[in-house]
N, C-alpha and C positions, 0 to 999 in steps of 0.2 A: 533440442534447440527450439521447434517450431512448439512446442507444448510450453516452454517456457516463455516465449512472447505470446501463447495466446493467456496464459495465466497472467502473467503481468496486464496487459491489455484488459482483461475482465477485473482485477483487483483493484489497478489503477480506476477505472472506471465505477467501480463500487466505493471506493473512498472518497470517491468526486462527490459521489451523490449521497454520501452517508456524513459528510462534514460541510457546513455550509459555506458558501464562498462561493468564488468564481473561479471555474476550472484552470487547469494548466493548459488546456487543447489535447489534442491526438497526439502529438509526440508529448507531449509534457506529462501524460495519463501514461503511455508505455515504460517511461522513464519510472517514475514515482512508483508505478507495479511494480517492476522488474528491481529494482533497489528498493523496494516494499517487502519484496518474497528476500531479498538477504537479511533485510533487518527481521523481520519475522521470525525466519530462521535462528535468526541469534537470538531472540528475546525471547524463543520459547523451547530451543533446544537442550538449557539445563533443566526444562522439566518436564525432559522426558516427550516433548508434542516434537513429532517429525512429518512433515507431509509427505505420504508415499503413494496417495492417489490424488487425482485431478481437482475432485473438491476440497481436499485438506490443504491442498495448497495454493488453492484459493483462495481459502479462508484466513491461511497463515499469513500471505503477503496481502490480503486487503489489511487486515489487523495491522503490519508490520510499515503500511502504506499511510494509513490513518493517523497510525503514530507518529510518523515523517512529516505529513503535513502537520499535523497540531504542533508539534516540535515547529517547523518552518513558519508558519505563523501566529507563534508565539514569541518567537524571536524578529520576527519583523512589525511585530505590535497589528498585526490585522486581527487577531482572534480576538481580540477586545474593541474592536469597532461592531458598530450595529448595524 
């Protein structure tokens, strides 16, 4: 449990600063990790990518995090403002 909020917490926080905009805050970063690392999960489990250490599942829910956002503002029209 406590490895999964520090994963999300570091993902979340990599996607903040890896997609431009203006962050969610501290809980808003934990959130978007922690439902970062399920979507990841999903979007990379039929091929074959599973995190079973600490950085791979970093990796997967910043990716799966990123995705969330860009999905979430693009559907709210900010990924198209400058």
């Amino acid at each position: 449990m406590i490895s999964s909020i520090i994963v999300g917490l570091v993902a979340g926080w990599l996607a903040g600063k890896m997609i431009r905009g203006d962050g969610y805050g501290f809980v808003g970063d934990l959130l978007l990790g922690l439902v970062g690392g399920v979507i990841g999960g999903w979007m990379f489990g039929p091929f074959g990518v599973h995190a079973h250490h600490m950085l791979s599942a970093i990796v997967v829910a910043t990716l799966g995090a990123s995705a969330l956002v860009l999905a979430t503002r693009a559907a709210t029209g900010e990924l198209f403002e400058d």
